[in-house]
Legacy VTK file of the C-alpha trace (Angstrom):
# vtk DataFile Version 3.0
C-alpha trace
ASCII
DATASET POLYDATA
POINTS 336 float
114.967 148.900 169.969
114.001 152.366 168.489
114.060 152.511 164.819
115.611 156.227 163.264
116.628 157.148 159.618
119.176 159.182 158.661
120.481 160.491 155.231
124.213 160.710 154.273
125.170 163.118 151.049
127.312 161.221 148.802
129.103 163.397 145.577
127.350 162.365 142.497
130.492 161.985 140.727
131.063 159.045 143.609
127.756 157.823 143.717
128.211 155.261 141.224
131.139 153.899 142.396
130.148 153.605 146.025
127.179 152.106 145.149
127.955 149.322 143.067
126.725 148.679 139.511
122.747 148.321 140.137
123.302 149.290 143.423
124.487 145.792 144.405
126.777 147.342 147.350
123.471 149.158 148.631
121.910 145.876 148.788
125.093 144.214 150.678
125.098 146.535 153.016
121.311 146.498 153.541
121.823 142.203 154.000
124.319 142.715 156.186
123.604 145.385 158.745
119.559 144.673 158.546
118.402 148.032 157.553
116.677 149.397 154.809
118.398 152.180 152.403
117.094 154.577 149.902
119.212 156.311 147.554
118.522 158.824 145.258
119.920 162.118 144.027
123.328 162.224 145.952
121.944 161.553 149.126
121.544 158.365 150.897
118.634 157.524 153.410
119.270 155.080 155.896
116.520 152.986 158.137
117.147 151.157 161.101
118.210 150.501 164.509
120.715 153.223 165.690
123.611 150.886 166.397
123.433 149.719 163.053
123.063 153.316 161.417
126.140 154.220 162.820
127.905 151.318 161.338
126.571 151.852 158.462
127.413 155.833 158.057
130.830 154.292 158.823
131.014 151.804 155.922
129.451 154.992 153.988
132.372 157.305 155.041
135.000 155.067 154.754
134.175 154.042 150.798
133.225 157.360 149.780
137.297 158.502 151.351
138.507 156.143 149.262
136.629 157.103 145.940
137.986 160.677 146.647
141.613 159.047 146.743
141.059 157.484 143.573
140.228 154.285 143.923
137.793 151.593 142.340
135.289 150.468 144.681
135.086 146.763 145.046
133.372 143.911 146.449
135.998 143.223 148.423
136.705 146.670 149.809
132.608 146.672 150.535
133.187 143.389 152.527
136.080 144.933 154.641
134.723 147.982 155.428
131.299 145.829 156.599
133.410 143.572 158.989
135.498 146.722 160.507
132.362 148.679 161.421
131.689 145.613 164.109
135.547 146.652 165.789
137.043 149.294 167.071
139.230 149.720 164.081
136.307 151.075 161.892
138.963 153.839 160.120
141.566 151.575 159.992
140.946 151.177 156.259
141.393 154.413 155.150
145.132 154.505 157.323
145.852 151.120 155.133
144.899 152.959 151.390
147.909 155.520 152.271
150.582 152.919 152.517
151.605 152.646 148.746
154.250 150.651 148.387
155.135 150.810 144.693
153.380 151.418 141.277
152.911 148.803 138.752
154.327 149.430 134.973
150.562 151.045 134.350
151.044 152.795 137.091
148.138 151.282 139.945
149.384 151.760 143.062
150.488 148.438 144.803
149.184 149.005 148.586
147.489 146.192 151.593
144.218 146.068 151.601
143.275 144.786 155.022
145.054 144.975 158.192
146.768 141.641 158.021
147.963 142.287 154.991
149.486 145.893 156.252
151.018 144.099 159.360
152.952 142.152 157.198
154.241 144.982 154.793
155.235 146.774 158.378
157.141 143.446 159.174
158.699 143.315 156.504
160.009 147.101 157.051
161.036 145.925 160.387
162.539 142.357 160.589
166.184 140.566 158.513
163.607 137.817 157.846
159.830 137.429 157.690
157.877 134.524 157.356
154.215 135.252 156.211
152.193 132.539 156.262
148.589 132.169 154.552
145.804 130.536 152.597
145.953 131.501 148.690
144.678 135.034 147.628
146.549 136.677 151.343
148.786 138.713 148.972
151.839 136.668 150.287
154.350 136.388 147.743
152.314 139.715 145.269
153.500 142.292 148.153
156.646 140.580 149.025
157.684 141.014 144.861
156.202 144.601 145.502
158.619 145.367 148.522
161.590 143.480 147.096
161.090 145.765 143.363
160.899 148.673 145.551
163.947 148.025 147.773
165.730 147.736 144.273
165.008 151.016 142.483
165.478 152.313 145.953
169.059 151.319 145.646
168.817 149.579 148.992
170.010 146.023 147.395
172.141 145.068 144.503
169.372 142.182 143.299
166.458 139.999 143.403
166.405 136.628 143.946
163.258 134.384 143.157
162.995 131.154 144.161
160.598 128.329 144.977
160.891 124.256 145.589
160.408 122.890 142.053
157.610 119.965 143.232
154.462 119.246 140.934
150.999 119.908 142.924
149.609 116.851 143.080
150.451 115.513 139.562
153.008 113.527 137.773
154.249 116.101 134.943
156.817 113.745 133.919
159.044 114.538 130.833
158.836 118.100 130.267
160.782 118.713 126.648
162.889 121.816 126.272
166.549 122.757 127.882
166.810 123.402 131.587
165.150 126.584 131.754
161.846 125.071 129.729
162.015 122.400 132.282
161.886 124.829 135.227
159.695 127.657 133.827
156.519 125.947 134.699
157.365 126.052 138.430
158.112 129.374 138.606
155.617 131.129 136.245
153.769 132.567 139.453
156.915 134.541 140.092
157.665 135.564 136.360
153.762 136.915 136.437
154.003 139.341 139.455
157.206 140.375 137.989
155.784 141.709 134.356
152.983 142.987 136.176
154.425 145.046 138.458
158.201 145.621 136.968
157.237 145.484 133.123
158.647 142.624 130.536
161.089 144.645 129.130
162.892 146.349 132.489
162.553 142.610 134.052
164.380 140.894 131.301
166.687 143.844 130.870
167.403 143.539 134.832
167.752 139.554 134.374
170.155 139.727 131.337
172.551 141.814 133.787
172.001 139.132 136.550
170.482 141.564 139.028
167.269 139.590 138.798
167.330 136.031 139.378
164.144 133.289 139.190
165.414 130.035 139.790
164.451 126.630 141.463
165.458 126.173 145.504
168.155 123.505 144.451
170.396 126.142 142.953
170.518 128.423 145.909
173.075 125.624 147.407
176.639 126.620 148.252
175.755 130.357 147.462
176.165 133.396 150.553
173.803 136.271 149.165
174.954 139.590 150.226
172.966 142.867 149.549
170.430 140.692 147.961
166.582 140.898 148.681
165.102 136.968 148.673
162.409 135.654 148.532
161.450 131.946 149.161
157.985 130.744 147.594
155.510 128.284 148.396
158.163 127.115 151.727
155.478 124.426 152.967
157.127 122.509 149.773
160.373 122.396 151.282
161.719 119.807 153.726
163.300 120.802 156.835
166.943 120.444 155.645
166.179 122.331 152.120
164.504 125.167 154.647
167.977 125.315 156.888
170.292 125.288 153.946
168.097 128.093 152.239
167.909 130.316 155.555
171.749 129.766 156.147
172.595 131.210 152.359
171.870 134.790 153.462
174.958 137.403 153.811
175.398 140.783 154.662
173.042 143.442 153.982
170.128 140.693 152.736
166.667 140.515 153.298
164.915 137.250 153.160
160.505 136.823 153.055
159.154 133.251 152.994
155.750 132.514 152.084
153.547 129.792 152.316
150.725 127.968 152.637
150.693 125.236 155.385
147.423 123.776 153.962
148.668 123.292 150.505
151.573 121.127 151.022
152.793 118.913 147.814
155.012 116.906 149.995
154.922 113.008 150.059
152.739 111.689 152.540
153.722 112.053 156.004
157.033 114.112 154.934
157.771 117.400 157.448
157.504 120.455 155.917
160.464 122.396 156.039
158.123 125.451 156.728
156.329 124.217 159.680
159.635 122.854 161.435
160.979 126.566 161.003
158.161 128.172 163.000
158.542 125.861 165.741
162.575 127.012 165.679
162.918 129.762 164.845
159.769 132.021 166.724
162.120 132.925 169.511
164.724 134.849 167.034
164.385 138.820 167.486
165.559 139.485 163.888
163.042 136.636 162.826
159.188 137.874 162.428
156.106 135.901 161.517
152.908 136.903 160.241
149.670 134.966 160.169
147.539 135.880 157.150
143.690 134.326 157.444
140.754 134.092 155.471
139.474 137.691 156.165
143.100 138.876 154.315
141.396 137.067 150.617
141.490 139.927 148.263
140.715 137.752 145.403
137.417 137.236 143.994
135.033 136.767 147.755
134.041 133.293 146.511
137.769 132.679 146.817
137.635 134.095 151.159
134.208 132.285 151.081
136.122 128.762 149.794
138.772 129.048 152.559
136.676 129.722 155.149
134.844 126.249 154.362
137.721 124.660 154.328
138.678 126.090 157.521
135.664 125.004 159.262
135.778 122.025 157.296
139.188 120.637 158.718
137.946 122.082 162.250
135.526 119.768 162.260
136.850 116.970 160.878
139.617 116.733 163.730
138.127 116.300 166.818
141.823 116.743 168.939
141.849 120.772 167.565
138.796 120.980 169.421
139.221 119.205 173.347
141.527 121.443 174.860
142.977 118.259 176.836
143.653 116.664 173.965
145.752 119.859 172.565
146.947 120.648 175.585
148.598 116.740 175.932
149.752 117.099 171.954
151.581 120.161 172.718
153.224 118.230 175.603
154.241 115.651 173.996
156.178 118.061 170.783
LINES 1 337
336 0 1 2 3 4 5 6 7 8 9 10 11 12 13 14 15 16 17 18 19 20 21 22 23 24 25 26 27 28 29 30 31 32 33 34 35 36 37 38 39 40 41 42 43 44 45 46 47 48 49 50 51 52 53 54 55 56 57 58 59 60 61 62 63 64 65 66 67 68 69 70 71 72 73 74 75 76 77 78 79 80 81 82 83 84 85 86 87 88 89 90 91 92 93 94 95 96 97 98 99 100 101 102 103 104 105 106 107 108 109 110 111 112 113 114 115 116 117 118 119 120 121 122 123 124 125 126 127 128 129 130 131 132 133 134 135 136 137 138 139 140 141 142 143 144 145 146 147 148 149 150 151 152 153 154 155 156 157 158 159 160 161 162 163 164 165 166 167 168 169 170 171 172 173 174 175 176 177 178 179 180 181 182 183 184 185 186 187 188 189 190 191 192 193 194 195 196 197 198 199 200 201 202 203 204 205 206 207 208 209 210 211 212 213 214 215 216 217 218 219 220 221 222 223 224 225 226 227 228 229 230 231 232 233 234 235 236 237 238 239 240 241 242 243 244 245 246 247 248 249 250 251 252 253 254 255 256 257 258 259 260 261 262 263 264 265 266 267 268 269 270 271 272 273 274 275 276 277 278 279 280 281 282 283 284 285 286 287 288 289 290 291 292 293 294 295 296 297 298 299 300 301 302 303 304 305 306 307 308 309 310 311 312 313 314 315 316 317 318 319 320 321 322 323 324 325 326 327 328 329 330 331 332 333 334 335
């Protein structure tokens, strides 16, 4: 294979920030593509195999777009951009940056950032109710608060509900002091975070004082029908099945409902049936009903956090032989 160069002009007021402090994204993509790159003054020379040139004039293209638009260059976004030049969807980035769903109180734009993640904002556009289901750092439950805030200064529901199944993660917490609330704050701090972040403390509690917002455990949402009402159920693997029915049954007129979860991160007792899993074996027939798979490649946490997933991925691959015989899955599905 014939070996070419080429040289891409970058703006110098975007050099630094698609290069990476000390060049570290230079050297990423130079790892990852197997060709050598040069920069200096503005312009970019590129070494290498011409397949691989052309992905990485892509990766080029693509982060310099986005420092036009404004945005911080990251390790993550350097990552992305790397494992779209080997599809199809190359571009497909820089059609996900323009999908701003909100602002937070400091005003950073709340947007996906890969193209699971913007599957799931469409679903959520689309569907009554929307399941998205994920390892931690997918941007689950962070864009479903973003969509639900926006729906409510859009006028298009009366309130926010919160809620999530108040079970410790693997530890005995046992007497927490304090009234009720104390008791249940701990549970639901995930929820109260998004909210400042993206809402502000003082429009949240404001908002909360008048009832329109509402965090509370799963146990409360019993008896209630929730019209006009955007919910949102967190961390749903913790739920048994009948908590999941009499949650999904609460929902009235003019409600939307998003459930997240993690099916790998269940705090149930051992060999309990998550109320999560039982639903999408139920429910994936349901027009109205839509489910979206978040993976590994969605992480937009720190990468060591994608890179810790993965390994468990692979991890509990290996470690059950059944998910890999196709008899053997074929005779389990059977048998469900």
């Amino acid at each position: 294979m014939s070996v070419i160069e080429t040289i891409i002009d970058i703006p110098i007021e975007h050099e630094k920030n698609v290069c990476g402090q000390f060049d570290c994204y230079l050297k990423k993509i130079e790892r990852t593509l197997h060709v050598t790159i040069v920069a200096r003054d503005g312009a970019i020379k590129i070494i290498g195999p011409e397949g691989m040139i052309q992905k990485a004039k892509s990766v080029f293209n693509n982060l310099v777009e986005l420092s036009k638009r404004g945005n911080g260059i990251t390790e993550q976004n350097v990552d992305y951009a790397l494992s779209l030049s080997f599809t199809e969807s190359d571009h497909a980035i820089l059609e996900i940056d323009k999908d701003i769903i909100c602002r937070t109180v400091n005003g950073k734009p709340v947007k996906p950032k890969t193209l699971g993640q913007k599957q799931y904002v469409d679903t959520i556009r689309k569907k009554m109710i929307v399941f998205g289901i994920g390892p931690a750092g997918t941007g689950k439950t962070y864009l479903a608060m973003a969509m639900a805030i926006q729906a409510f200064k859009n006028g298009e529901v009366n309130r926010i509900i919160l809620t999530r199944p108040a079970i410790e993660a693997g530890e005995k917490l046992g007497f927490l002091p304090g009234d009720l609330q104390s008791k249940i704050d701990p549970y639901l701090r995930p929820l109260y975070d998004a909210l400042y972040q993206i809402m502000g403390a003082e429009s949240f509690l404001h908002n909360s004082e008048k009832g329109l917002i509402e965090v509370a455990p799963l146990a409360y949402m019993r008896g209630r029908t929730l019209d006009n009402a955007y919910i949102i159920l967190d961390e749903a693997q913790n739920t048994t099945p009948a908590q999941m029915k009499m949650f999904l049954t609460r929902i009235g007129f003019g409600s939307k409902v998003i459930v997240t979860g993690d099916k790998t991160q269940k705090d149930l007792p051992s060999g309990a049936t998550s109320g999560l899993d039982m639903a999408m074996k139920v429910l994936h027939k349901i027009d109205d009903i839509g489910f979206c798979n978040l993976t590994s490649k969605d992480v937009v946490r720190h990468p060591l956090v994608q890179k810790i997933v993965q390994a468990y991925d692979d991890y509990e691959r290996k470690s059950n032989p059944a998910e890999r015989n196709p008899r053997g899955k074929h005779f389990r599905d059977r048998d469900r």
